[in-house]
Every structure is written in structure tokens, then in C-alpha cells.
C-alpha positions in Angstrom: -11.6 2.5 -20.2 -13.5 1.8 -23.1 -13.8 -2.1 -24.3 -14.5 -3.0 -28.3 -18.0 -4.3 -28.6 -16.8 -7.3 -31.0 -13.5 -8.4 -29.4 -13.4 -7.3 -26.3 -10.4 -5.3 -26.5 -9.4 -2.6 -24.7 -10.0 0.7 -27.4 -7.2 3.4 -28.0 -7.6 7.1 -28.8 -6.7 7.3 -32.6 -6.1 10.4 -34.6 -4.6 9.1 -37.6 -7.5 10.2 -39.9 -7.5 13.7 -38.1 -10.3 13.1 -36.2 -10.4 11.8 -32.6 -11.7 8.3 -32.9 -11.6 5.1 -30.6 -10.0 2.5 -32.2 -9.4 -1.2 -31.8 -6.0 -2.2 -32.3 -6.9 -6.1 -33.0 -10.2 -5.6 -35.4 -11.5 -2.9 -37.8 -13.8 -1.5 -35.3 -13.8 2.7 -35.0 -16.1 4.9 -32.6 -16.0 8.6 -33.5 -15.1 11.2 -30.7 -18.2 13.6 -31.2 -18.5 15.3 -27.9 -16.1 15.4 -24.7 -15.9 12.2 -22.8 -15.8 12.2 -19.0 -16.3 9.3 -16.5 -14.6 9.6 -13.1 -14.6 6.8 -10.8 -14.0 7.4 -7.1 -12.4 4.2 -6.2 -13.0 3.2 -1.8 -10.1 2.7 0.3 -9.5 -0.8 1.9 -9.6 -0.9 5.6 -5.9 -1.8 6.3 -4.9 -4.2 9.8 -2.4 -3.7 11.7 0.0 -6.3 10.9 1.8 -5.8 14.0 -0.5 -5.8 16.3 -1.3 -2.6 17.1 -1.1 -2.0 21.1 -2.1 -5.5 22.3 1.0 -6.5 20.6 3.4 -5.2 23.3 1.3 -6.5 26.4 3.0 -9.7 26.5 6.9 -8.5 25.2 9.7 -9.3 27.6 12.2 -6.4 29.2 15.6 -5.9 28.1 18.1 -3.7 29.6 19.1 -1.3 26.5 19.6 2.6 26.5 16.6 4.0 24.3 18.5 6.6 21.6 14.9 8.6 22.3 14.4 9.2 25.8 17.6 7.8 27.3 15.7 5.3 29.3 17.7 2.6 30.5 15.0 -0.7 29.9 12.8 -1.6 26.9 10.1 -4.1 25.7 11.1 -6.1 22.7 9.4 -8.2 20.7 11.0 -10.5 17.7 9.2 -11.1 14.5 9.8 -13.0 11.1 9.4 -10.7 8.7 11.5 -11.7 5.7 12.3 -15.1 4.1 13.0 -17.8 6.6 17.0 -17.5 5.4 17.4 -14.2 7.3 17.7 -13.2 10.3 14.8 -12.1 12.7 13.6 -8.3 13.2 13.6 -7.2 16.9 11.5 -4.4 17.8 12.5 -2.4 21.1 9.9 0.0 22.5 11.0 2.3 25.7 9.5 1.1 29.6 9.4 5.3 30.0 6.2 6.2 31.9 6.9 9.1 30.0 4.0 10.1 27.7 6.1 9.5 24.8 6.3 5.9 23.9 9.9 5.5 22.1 9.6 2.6 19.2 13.1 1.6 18.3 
């Protein structure tokens, strides 16, 4: 993006005149297109938490007795969480007691 030097606008690609040109939509100001224009800029991705919890989250979940749809294995950790407006409902989160090495999150 390209910003007008006397407004501070943000400057469009005009062709009205035939010619490539930046213009500014909110003062007289014009930049002729002369040569090919080319700025790339590699933008860093933000390190992302794990809202959750991650593992540590299920060290201290209480056992249910439910049928996992996964592995069929009859008991399950579950863990509730608030994760909408205070007007609905709680989400529960089920994760399968398996010693399996598939870990079933349902």
C-alpha cells in the first residue's frame, strides 16, 4: 500500500488518462506508474496457546462411565468448560480411559 504524501490517504491505481498512475481519491495528488512496482512482505505467524490446555488439562478430569463411539471403551475423562455466553449451556469434553495408544477425544 501506497499512502498520499499530503493527506495521508491510502492511493489507488488510476487509468483514466490511459496511463497507469497512483491517485488520491480525496486531493489532486497523481504519481505516474513508470516501471513495475513490487514489494512483498512476508508477514510472521503468531505463536498460538493452547486454549485448552493441552495435555495437563486432562490430569485432573473426573471418570465417567460412557461407551467411547471410537474405541468402544466403556469409561472416559471429562472435563466441562464455558465456552459460549454465560446463557448457554456448558461444553463437556469426554476423552477415552483406553491404555490403548490411541487417545479418543469425544
Amino acid at each position: 500500500m501506497i499512502f498520499c504524501p499530503s493527506c495521508a490517504n491510502m492511493l489507488i491505481i488510476s487509468a483514466e488518462t490511459g496511463a497507469n498512475k497512483w491517485a488520491c481519491q480525496t486531493c489532486p495528488y497523481e504519481f505516474p506508474i513508470e516501471k513495475l512496482m513490487l514489494s512483498r512482505t512476508r508477514l510472521k505467524r503468531k505463536a498460538v496457546d493452547d486454549v485448552l490446555g493441552g495435555d495437563a488439562m486432562w490430569a485432573d478430569a473426573d471418570k465417567t462411565k460412557v461407551t467411547c463411539p471410537k474405541c468402544e471403551h466403556d469409561w472416559a475423562y471429562f472435563m466441562q468448560l464455558q465456552i459460549r455466553s454465560a446463557d448457554e449451556p456448558m461444553t463437556t469434553f469426554y476423552k477415552s480411559v483406553s491404555f490403548e495408544p490411541i487417545n479418543c477425544t469425544f
